[in-house]
N, C-alpha and C positions, 0 to 999 in steps of 0.2 A: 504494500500500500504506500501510495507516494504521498505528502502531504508537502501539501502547496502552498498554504496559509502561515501565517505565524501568529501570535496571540501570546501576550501578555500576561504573566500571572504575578499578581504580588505576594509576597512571603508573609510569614507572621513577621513578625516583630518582635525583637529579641530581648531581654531584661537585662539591661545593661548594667544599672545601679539599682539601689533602695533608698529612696529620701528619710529625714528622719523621724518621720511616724510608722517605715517600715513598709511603705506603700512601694511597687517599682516604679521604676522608670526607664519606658521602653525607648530603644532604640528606634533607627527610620526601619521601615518596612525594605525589605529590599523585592527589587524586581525579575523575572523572567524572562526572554523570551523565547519560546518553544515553538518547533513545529509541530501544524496542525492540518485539520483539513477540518470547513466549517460550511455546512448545507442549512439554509433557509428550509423549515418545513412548515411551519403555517404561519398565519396571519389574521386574526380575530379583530374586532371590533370588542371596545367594552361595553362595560353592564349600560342599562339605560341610564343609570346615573350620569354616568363618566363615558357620555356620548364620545364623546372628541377623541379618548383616549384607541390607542391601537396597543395591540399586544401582539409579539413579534416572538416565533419559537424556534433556535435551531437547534441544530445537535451537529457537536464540537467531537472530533477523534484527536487525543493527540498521544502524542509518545511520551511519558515522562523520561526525563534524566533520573539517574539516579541519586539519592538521598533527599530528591524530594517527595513528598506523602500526597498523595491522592485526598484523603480525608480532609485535606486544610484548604481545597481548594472552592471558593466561595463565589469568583468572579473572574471572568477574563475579560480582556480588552483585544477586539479586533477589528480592525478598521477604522480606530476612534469612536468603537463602539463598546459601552461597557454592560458586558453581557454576565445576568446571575444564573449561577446554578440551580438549576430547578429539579431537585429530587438527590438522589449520590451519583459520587464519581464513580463505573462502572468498570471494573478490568476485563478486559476480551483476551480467550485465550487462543493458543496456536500453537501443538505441540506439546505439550503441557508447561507452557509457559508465558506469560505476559507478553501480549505483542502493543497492546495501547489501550489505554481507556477513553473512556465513552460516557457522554452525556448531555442532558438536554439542559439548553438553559432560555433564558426569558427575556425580553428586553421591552420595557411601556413608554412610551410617548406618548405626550399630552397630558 
């Protein structure tokens, strides 16, 4: 599978210090960018309330590097599109092993 896209992930944010009440204090988030491959699959209208609004669905394959975790992944950015995960990060296998994960995620306008 070739993946033609790239897409954006931010990291968590790391605990650099503790102020001193004992609170942390995180570091910057740092960034990603990974290849991907990203298809448009639908395109809704919202509720009657939230006439104006559009909801936009794609589903994102991409290949992690390793040491990064699937589970921490909340949002990607593709196209200067900042796209949320909607539901888990999904691993696909091949062979018996990890070839990419998979998922859908959501984006609203308006």
């Amino acid at each position: 599978m070739l993946f033609h896209d790239r897409v954006s992930i931010e990291g968590e944010a790391e605990i650099i210090d503790y102020d001193p009440y004992g609170l942390p204090i995180y570091g910057p988030a740092t960034s990603q960018v990974i290849p991907a491959h990203v298809d448009a699959t639908t395109t809704s209208d919202g509720s009657q309330e939230q006439a104006n609004q559009v909801i936009s669905r794609y589903r994102v394959l991409l290949r992690l590097p390793a040491g990064l975790e699937a589970d921490g992944i909340k949002e990607v950015t593709w196209k200067g599109k900042t796209l949320t995960v909607d539901g888990t990060v999904q691993p696909q296998m091949l062979r018996g092993r990890i070839n990419h994960h998979e998922f859908v995620t959501e984006r609203v306008t308006g």
